[in-house]
Phi, psi and omega in degrees: 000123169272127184236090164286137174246136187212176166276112196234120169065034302308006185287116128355083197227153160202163212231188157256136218247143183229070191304300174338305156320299211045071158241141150259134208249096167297163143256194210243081190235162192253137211279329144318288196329297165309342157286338178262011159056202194324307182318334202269352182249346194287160197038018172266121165316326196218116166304158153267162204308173193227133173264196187282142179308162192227151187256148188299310158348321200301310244230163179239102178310150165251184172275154199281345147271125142291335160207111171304139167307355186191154195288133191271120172293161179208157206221113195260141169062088163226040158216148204317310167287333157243034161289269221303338165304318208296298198314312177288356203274345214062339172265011188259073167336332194232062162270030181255344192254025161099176166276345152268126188274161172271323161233181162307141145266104177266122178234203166198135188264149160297164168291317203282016164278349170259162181208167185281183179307161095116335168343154165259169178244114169237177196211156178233135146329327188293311158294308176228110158274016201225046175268116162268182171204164200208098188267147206220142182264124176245158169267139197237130196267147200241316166214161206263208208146170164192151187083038177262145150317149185276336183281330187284348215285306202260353152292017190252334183262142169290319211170214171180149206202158187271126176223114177275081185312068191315149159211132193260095173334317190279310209252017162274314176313288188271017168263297178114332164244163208256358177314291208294331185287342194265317172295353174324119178313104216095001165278052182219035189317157166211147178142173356275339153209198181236186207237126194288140159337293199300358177277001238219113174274094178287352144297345154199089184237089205278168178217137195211144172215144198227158166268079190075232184277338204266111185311097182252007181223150180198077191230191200217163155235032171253023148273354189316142176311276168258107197307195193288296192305315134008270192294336176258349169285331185311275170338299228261357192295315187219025171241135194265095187262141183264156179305093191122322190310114165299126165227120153276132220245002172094199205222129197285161164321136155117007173272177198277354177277015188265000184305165187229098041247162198294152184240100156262166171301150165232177184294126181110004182269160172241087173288160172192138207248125168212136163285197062336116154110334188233330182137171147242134211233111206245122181213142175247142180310150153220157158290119167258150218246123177277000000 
């Protein structure tokens, strides 16, 4: 099941996505309910009832949380190439621990870095000349815990949703750690909805992303380093993860440091991120004027 939150009549909803159709399905939530997206259905026993369809044309997607309650876990080198780009890259604070790390590297984004499908992503020169991008399969957590089992880990997940981690290379760099580079605003597309768990085979699950026309990312996640149940037993040993929390699981070979000389982004580029089994989530860069 695809479940989207979008904008209808200046109003807040969020629905069931019927691609074949190109309908969104509301439930019958209360415009509080609905502010909270996707949150307003996690831990519920029972959906609520569903009004008439609506046609997606209609409608303007949001990210399917809009503003998560806690600081998005985001999870680094965590597939096998690009560890080994990264690691050669200079920007890599935690090269002490080799270039395939041994345990998760856990950083985090703010909430307020996220935005929708088609949102623009912006950036000022006056701050960052050095913005990548990083398409990422995220997990969306349904019910928490902590001291959860690697065996127990994916009865914890609600789902899954497309996250383009944006990062400003330069200030990853001159910080030594990666929250400022990563949290800039608007630097979270998330999106374009999410997807209930049984869609989602995490054993071939592809991820692939193009720069305009040109395919720079083509992976799979059943290379991941360290897997979903990994990462959420990994958190969760002493962090109490909550119901809605997002862990993005990191991002395959094929971002722009890793090229030699590196291919950033400039203003006017178009990412676009696609999954299997979830969609594609598409955003384009702009320069903002400081």
């Amino acid at each position: 099941m695809r479940i989207a939150t979008f904008q209808v009549g200046g109003e807040r909803r969020v629905g069931v996505v019927d691609e074949q159709r190109q309908t969104v399905t509301p439930f019958d939530l209360s415009a509080d309910e609905a502010q909270d997206g996707l949150l307003a259905l996690i831990g519920r026993d029972v959906l609520p009832r569903t009004l008439n369809p609506i046609p997606l044309r209609e409608v303007t997607l949001e990210a399917p949380i809009p503003r998560p309650k806690r600081n998005i876990f985001c999870v680094g080198k965590n597939y096998h190439e690009h560890a080994k780009e990264f690691a050669s890259s200079g920007f890599d604070s935690s090269a002490a621990q080799g270039t395939v790390p041994q345990y998760p590297i856990i950083f985090s984004k703010v909430p307020e870095c996220v935005v929708a499908h088609r949102a623009p992503v912006f950036f000022y020169k006056s701050v960052s000349s050095a913005i990548d991008y990083e398409a990422e399969l995220a997990v969306i957590i349904g019910k928490g815990g902590r001291g959860i089992s690697k065996k127990d880990a994916l009865d914890h997940v609600w789902g899954y949703t497309i996250i383009n981690d944006v990062t400003a290379r330069d200030l990853q760099g001159k910080h030594s750690q990666w929250l400022i580079g990563k949290s800039q605003d608007t630097f979270g597309p998330m999106g374009p909805w999410a997807v209930t768990r049984d869609e989602i085979d995490l054993q071939n699950c592809h991820v692939k992303c193009w720069i305009n026309d040109e395919l720079r990312q083509n992976s799979n996640t059943a290379s991941l380093i360290f897997d979903v149940p990994t990462l959420i037993a990994t958190i969760s040993e002493g962090i109490t993860l909550m119901p809605g929390d997002i862990i993005a699981t990191g991002t395959p070979a094929g971002v722009g440091i890793g090229f030699k000389p590196p291919k950033y982004l400039v203003s006017g580029d178009v990412m676009k991120v696609e999954i299997s089994g979830i969609g594609i989530l598409e955003n384009q860069l702009l320069e903002k004027a400081a």
